[in-house]
C-alpha positions in Angstrom: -0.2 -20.3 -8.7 0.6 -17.0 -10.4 3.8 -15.9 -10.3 4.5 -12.2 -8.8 5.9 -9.6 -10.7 8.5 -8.5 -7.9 11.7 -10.9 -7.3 12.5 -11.5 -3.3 15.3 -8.7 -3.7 12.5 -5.6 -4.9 10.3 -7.2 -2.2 13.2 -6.8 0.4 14.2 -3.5 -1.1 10.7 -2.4 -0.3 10.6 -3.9 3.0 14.0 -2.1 3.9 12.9 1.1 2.7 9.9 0.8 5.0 12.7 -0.1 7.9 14.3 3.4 6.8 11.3 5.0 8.1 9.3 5.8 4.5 5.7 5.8 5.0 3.9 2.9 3.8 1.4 4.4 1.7 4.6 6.2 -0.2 5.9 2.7 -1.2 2.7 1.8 -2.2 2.1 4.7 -4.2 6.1 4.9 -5.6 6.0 0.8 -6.3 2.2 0.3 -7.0 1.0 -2.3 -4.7 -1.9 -2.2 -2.0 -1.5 -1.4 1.2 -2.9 -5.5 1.7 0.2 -6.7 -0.9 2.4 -4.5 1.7 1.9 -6.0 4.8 1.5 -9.5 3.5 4.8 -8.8 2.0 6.0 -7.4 6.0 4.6 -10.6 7.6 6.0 -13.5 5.4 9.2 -11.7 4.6 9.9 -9.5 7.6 13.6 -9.7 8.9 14.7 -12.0 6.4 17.7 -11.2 3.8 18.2 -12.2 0.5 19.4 -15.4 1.1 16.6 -16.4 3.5 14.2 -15.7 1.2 15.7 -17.6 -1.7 16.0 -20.5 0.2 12.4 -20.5 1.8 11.1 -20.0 -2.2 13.4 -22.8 -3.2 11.8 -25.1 -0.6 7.6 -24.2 -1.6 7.8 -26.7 -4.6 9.7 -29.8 -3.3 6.2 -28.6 0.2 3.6 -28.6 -2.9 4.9 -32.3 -4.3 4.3 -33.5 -1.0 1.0 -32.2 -0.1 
């Protein structure tokens, strides 16, 4: 699997910005990432903070070992 170029925090930062009330196609534009990588971004880490996030990344490998 590729690893992303954005860490969890830009991806929140980006996410809160949005909550702020900056259009989405601004963020795009001012972070360069489709309007698709935007909203896929909104759905998996929507509402979560920092620590959320970290922890759900920290679990993914021990899921993949066990598929």
């Amino acid at each position: 699997m590729r690893k992303s170029r954005f860490t969890e925090e830009q991806i929140l930062g980006v996410l809160r910005e949005a909550e702020a009330g900056t259009a989405a196609r601004d963020l795009c534009r001012r972070h360069g990432i489709s309007r698709e990588t935007f909203y896929r971004w909104k759905s998996k880490y929507g509402g979560m903070d920092v620590n959320e996030a970290r922890r759900r990344e920290s679990c993914r490998p021990i899921r993949a070992e066990h598929a």
